[in-house]
N, CA, C and O of each residue as an XYZ file, in Angstrom:
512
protein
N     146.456    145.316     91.026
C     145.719    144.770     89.905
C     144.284    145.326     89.876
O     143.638    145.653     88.880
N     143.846    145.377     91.412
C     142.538    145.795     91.012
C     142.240    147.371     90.295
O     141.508    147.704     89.363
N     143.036    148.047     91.064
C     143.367    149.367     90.288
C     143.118    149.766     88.932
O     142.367    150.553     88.355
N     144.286    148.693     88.536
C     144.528    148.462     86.700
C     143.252    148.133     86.376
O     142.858    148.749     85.386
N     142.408    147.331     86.884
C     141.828    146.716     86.132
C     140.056    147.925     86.348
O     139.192    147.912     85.471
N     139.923    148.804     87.651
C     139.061    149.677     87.365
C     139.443    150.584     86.434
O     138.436    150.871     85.787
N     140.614    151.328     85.938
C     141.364    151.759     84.750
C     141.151    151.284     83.467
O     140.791    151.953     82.499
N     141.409    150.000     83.505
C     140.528    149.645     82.306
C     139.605    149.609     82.079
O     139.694    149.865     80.879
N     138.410    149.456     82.295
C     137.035    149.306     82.511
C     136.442    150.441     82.125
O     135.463    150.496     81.380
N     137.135    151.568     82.721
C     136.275    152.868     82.182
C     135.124    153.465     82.430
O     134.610    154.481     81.963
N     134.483    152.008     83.945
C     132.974    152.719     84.156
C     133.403    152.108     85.454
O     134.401    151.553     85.912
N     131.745    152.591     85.992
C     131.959    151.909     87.609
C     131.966    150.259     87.484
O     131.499    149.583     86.568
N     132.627    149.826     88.666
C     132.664    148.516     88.508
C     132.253    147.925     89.946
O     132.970    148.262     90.888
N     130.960    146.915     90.246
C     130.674    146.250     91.516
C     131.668    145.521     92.129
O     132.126    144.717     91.317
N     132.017    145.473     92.828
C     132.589    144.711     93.962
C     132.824    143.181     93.324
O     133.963    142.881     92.966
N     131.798    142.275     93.195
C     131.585    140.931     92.800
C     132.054    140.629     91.309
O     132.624    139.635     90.859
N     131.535    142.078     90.536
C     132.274    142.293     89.224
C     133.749    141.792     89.043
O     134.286    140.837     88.482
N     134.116    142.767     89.703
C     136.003    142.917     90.176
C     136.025    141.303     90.300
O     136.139    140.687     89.240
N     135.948    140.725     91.244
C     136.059    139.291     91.545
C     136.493    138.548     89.888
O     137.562    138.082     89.495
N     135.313    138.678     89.279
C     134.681    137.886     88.002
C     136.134    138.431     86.917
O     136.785    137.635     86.240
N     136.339    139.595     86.964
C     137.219    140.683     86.083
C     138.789    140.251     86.581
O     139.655    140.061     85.728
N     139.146    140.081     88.351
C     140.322    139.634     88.247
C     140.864    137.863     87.962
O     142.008    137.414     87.893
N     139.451    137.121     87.836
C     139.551    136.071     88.005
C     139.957    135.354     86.833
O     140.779    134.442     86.732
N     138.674    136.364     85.252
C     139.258    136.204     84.633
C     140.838    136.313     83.872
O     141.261    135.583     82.976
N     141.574    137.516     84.565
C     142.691    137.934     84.269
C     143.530    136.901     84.828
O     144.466    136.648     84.070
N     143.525    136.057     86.129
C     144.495    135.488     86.962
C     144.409    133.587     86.564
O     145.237    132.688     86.711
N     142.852    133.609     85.966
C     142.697    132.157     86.678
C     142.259    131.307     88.011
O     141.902    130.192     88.392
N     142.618    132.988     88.555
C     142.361    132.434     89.981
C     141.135    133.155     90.506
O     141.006    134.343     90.208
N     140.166    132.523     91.303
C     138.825    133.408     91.996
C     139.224    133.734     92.950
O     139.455    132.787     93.701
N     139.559    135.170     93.546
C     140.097    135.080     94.733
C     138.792    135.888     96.041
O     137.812    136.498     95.613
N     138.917    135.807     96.780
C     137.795    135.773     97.735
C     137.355    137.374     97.921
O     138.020    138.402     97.787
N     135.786    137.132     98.331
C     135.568    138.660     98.297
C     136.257    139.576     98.899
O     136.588    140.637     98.369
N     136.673    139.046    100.686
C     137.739    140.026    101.189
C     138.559    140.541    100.893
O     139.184    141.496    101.352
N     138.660    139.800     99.875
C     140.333    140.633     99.201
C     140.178    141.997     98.461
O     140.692    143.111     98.555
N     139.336    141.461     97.766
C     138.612    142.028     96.790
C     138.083    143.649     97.365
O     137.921    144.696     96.739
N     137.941    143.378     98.557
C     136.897    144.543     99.533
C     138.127    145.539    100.193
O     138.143    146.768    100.259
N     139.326    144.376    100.736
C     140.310    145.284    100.769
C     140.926    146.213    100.419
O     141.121    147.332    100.892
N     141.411    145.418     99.063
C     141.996    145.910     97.860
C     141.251    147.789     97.782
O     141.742    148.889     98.034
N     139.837    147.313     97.286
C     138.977    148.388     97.266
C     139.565    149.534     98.566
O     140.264    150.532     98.389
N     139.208    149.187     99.418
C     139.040    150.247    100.725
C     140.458    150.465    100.458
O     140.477    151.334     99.586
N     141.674    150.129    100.754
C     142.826    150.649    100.668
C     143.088    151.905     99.267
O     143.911    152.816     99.180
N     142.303    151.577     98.580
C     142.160    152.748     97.251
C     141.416    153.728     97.762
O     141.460    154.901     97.392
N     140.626    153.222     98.730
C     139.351    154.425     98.474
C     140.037    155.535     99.826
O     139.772    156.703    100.109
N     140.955    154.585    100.408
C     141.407    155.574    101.786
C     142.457    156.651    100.680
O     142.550    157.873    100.561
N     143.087    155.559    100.048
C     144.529    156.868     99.604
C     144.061    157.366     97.804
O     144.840    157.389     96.852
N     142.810    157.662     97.788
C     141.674    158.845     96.942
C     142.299    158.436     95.358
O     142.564    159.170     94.406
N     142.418    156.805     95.537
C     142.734    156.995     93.951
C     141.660    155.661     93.292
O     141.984    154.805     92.468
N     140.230    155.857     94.018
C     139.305    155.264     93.407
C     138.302    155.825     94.670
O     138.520    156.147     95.838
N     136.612    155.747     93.471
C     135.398    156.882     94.210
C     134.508    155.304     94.389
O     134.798    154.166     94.021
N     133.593    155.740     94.960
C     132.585    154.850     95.444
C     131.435    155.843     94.754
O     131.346    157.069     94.813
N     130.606    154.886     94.091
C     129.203    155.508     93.781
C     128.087    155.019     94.580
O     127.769    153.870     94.272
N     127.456    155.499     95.434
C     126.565    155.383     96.561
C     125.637    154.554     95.409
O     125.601    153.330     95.279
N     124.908    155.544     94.621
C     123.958    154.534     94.237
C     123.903    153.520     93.243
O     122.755    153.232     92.906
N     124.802    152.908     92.685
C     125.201    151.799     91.851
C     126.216    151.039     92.602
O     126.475    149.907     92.194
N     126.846    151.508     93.670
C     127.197    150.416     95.075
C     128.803    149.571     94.237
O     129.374    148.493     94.399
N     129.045    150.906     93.247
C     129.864    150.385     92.455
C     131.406    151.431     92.702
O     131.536    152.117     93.716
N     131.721    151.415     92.373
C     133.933    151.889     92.173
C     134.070    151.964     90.925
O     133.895    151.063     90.105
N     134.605    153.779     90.623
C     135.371    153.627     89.394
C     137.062    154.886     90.014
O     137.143    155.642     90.982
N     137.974    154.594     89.039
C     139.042    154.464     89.087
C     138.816    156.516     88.836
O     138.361    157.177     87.903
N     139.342    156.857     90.055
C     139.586    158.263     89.914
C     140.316    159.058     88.794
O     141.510    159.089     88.496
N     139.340    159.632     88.316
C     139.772    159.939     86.772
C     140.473    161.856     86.616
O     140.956    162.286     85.568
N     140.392    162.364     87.409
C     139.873    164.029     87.934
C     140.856    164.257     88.670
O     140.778    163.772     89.799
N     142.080    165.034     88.334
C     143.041    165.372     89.447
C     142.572    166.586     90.317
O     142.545    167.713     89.823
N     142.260    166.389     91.410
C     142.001    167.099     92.772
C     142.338    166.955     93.856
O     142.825    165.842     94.058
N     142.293    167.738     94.866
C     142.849    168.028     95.655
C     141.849    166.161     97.056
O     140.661    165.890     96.885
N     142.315    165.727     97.632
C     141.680    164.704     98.473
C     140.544    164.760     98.869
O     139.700    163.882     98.686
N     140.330    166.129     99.648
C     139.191    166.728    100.502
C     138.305    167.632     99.429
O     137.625    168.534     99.917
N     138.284    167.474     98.257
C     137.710    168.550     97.516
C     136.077    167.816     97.633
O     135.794    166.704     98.078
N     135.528    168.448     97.292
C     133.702    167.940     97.180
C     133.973    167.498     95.663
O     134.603    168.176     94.852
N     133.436    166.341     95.435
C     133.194    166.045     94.374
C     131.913    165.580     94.077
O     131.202    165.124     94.972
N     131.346    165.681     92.311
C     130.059    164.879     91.524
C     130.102    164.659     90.915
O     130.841    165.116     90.043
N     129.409    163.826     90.820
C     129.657    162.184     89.998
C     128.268    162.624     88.937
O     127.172    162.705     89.493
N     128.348    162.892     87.460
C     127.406    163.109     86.777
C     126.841    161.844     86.242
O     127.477    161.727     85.194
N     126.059    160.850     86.310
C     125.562    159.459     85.684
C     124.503    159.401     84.643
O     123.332    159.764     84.758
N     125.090    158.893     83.622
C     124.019    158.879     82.584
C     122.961    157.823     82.772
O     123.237    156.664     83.080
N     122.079    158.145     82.630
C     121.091    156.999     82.282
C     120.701    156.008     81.450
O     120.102    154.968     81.726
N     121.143    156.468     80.265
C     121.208    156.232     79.173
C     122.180    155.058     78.910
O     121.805    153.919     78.632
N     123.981    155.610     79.072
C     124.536    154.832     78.476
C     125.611    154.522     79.851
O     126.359    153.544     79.870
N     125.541    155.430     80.852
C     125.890    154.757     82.419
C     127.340    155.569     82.134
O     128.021    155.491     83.156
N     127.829    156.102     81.383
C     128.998    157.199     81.497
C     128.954    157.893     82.834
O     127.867    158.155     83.349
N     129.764    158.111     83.245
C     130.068    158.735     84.904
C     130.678    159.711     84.210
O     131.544    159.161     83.530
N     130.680    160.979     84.008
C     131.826    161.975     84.375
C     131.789    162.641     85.807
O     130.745    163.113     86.257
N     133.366    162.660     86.717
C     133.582    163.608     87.893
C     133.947    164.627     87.647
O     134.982    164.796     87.001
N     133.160    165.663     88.115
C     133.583    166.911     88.330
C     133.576    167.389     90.121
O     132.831    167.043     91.038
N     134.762    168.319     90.075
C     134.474    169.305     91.327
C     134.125    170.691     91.041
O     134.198    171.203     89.924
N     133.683    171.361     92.276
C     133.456    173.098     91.895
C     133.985    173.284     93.104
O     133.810    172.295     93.816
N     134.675    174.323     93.725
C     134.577    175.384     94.921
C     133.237    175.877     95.216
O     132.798    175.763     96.361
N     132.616    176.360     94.385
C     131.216    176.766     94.615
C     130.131    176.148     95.444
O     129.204    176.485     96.181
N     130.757    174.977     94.915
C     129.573    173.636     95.653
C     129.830    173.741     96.810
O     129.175    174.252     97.718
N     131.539    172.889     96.812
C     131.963    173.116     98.330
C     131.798    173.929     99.593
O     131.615    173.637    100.775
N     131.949    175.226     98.811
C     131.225    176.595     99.733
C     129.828    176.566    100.164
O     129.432    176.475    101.325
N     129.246    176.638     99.281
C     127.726    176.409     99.512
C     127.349    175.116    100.715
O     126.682    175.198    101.746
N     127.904    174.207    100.248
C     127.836    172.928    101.507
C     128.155    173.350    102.251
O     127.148    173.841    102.760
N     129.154    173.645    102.970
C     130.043    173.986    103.725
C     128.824    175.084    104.650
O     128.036    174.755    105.537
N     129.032    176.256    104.114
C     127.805    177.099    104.448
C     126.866    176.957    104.951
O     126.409    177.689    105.829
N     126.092    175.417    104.244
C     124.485    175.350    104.986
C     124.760    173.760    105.961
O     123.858    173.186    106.571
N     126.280    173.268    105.896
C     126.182    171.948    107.297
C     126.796    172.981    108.399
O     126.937    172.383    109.465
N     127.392    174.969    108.514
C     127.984    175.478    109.383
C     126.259    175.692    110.067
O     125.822    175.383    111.176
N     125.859    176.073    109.371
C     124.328    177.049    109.737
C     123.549    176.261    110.333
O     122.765    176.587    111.224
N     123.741    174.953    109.796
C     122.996    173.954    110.901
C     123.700    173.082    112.150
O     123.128    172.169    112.745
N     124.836    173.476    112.379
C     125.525    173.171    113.566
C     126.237    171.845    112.893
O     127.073    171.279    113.597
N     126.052    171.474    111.988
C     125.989    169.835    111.100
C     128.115    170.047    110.686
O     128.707    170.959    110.107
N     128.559    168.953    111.219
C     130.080    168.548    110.746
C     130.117    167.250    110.056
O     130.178    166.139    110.580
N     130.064    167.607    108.547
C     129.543    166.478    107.396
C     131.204    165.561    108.173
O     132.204    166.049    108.700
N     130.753    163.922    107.856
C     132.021    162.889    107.305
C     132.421    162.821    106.250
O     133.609    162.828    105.925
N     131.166    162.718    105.314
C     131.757    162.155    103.922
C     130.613    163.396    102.882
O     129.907    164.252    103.415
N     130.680    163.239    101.865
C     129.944    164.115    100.871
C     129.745    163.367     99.673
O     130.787    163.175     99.046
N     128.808    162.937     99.223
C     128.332    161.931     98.005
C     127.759    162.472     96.926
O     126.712    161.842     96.775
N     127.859    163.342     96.030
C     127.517    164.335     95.010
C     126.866    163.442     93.812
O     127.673    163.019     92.984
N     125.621    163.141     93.648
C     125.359    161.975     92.837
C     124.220    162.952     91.932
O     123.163    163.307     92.454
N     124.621    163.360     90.387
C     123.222    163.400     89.937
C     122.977    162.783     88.403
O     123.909    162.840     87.600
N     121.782    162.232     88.044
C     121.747    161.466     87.107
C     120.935    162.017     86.137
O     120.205    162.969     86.413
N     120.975    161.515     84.994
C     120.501    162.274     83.594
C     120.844    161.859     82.152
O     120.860    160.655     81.898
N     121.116    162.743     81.202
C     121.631    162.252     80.366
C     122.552    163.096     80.048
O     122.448    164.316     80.176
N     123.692    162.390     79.532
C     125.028    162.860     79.088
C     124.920    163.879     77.914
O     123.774    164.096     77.519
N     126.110    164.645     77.197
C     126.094    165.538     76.077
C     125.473    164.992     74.877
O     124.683    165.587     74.144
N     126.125    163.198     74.680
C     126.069    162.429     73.412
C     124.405    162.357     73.401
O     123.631    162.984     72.678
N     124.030    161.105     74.738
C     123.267    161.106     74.855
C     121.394    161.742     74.342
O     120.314    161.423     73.845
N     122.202    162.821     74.961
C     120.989    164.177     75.203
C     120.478    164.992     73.488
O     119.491    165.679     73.225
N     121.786    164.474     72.483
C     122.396    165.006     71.562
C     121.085    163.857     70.271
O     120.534    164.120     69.202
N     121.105    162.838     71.024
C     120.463    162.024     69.965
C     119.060    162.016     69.693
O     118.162    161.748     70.491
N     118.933    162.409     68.210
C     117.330    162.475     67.880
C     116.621    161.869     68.344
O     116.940    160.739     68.717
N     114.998    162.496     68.572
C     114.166    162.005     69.312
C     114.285    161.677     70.201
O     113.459    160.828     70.537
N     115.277    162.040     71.169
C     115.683    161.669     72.521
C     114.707    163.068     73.490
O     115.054    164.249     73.475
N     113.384    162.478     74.316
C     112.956    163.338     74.989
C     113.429    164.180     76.035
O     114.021    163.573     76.928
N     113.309    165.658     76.193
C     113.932    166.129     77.109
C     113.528    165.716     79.166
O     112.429    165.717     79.721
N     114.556    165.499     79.611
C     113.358    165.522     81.073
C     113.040    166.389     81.175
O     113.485    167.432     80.696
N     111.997    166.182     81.963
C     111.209    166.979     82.404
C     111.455    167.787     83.569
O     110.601    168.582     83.961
């Protein structure tokens, strides 16, 4: 259910969210552990991402390979996530954690901005 229900949602979704989101669906409030489980058992078998800095889960949208490097593009604006991967990236990482003796665990590709739509709308200033 929780799955389905980051699927529906369409954006990242908090932890406590989920709670509120299956509770409304069930009737029932069911406890955060579950809730945390649920989560981690997705996040082990790569069919939901963790966003480091919104501390939030959205429902893996991007068919790739498990181990691929992935980034998470975040709007500012209107909070749209698109994932993308590159090889390029990967290489490049890869490259500068060999050169520093460094054997990454995990890889968190986070950059924020504004989206196509976004970026698209008049009088919308460019960053800087």
């Amino acid at each position: 259910m929780v799955l389905d229900k980051l699927c529906a949602a369409g954006r990242p979704v908090g932890a406590y969210d989920m709670i509120d989101i299956v509770a409304q669906a069930t009737g029932k409030r069911p406890a955060p552990v579950s809730i945390y489980r649920a989560l981690d058992f997705l996040l082990e078998n790569g069919l939901v991402h963790r966003l480091a800095s919104r501390n939030a889960y959205m429902a893996c949208a991007h068919h790739h390979e498990r181990a691929a490097t992935v980034a998470f593009l975040i709007c500012d604006s209107c909070g749209c996530v698109t994932e993308a991967s590159s090889t390029d990236v990967a290489t490049s990482l890869g490259a500068l954690a060999a050169a520093s003796g460094f054997r990454p665990q995990a890889q968190v590709i986070e950059l924020t901005g504004l989206c196509r739509a976004c970026a698209a709308e008049p009088g919308r200033a460019a960053a800087p």
